[in-house]
DOVEX-46173 format. One line per field, with one value per residue (C-alpha): residue number from 1; residue in three letters; x, y, z negated. Coordinates in nm, 3 decimals. Example, Ala and Ser with C-alpha at 12.3 -4.5 7.8 and 13.67 -1.06 7.14 Angstrom:
<recs>
num c(1|2) $
residuo c(ALA|SER) $
xx c(1.230|1.367) $
yy c(-0.450|-0.106) $
zz c(-0.780|-0.714) $
</recs>
This chain:
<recs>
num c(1|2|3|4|5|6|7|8|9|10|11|12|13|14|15|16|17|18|19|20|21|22|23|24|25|26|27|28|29|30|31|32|33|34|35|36|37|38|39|40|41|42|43|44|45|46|47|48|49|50|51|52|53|54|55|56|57|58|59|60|61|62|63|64|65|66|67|68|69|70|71|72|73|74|75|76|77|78|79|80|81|82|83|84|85|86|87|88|89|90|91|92|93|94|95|96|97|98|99|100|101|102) $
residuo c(UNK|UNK|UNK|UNK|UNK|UNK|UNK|UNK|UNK|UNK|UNK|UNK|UNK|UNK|UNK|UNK|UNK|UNK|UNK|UNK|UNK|UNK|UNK|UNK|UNK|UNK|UNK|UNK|UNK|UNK|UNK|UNK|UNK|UNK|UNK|UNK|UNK|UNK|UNK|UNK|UNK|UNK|UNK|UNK|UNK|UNK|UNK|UNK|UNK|UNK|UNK|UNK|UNK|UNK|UNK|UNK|UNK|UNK|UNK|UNK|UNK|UNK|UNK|UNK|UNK|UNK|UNK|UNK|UNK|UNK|UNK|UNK|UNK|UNK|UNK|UNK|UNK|UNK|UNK|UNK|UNK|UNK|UNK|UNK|UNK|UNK|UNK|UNK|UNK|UNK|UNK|UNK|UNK|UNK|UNK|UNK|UNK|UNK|UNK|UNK|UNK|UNK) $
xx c(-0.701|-0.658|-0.451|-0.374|-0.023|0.087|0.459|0.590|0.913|1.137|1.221|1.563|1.575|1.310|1.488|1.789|1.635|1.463|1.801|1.964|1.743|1.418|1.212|1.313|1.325|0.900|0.836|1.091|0.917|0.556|0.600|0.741|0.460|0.197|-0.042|-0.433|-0.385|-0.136|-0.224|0.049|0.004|0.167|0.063|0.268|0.471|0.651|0.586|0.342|0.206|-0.110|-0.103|-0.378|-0.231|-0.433|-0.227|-0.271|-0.164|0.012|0.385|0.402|0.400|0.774|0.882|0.662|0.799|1.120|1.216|1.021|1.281|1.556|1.517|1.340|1.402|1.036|0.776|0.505|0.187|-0.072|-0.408|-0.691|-0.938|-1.209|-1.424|-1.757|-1.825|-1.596|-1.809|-2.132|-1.948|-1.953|-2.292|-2.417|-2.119|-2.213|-2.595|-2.471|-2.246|-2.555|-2.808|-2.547|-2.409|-2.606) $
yy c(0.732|0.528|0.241|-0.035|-0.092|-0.402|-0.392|-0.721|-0.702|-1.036|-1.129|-1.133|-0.734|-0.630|-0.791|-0.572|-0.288|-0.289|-0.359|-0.047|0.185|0.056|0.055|0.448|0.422|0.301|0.612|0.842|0.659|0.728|1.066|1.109|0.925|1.089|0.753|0.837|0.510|0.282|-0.046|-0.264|-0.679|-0.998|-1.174|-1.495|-1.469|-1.105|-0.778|-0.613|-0.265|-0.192|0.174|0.351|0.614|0.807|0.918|1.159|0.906|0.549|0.696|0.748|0.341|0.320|0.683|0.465|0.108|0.171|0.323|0.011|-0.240|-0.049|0.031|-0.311|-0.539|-0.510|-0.684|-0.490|-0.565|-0.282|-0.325|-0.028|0.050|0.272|0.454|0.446|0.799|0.625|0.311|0.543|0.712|0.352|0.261|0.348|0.153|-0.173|-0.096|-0.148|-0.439|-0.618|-0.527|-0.623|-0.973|-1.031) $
zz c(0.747|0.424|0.402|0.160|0.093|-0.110|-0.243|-0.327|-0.548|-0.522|-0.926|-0.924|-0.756|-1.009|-1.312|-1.172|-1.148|-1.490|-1.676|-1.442|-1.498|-1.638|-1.297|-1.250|-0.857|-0.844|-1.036|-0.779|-0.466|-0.584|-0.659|-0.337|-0.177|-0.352|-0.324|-0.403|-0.637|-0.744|-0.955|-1.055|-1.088|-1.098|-0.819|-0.703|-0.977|-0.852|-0.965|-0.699|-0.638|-0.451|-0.307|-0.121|0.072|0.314|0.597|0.930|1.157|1.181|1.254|0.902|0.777|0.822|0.584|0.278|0.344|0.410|0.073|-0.100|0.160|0.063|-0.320|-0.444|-0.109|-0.131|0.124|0.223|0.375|0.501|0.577|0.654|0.420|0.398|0.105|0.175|0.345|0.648|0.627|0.666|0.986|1.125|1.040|1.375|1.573|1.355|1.446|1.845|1.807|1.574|1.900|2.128|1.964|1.617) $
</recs>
């Protein structure tokens, strides 16, 4: 199950971080977290990574956004997402719920 993990970094922590150690704790989390992508934006005016990390089971949202809280005092937002093999495996669900309510 793939999710969508965005990583918000407050200024001030990423400014600090970046004159420690030159971001060096982003690159130890992802290679840790192995993500199957990781893209890297301003948004808001922060410093934000967007992850997609397919995982066995839901349990395992807490060991990749804690290390982000702790680290970077990171906010993190996750949100399913699906490649379009899973969106074929639903094709038949979204044919009921169309006869059903469309």
């Amino acid at each position: 199950m793939r999710f969508l993990f965005k990583v918000s970094i407050p200024v001030e922590t990423g400014n600090a971080a970046i004159k420690k150690d030159g971001l060096k704790v982003i690159q130890e989390i992802l290679q840790q977290q192995k993500p199957e992508a990781a893209y890297f934006i301003a948004e808001g005016g922060r410093r934000t990574g967007l992850l997609i990390i397919d995982m066995k089971d839901t349990s395992e949202i807490p060991g990749i956004a804690e290390p982000w809280f702790l680290a970077l005092n990171a906010s993190i937002e996750v949100t399913p997402a699906m490649v379009p093999a899973d969106i074929q495996k639903a094709a038949s669900a979204i044919e009921k719920v169309v006869k059903t309510y469309g």
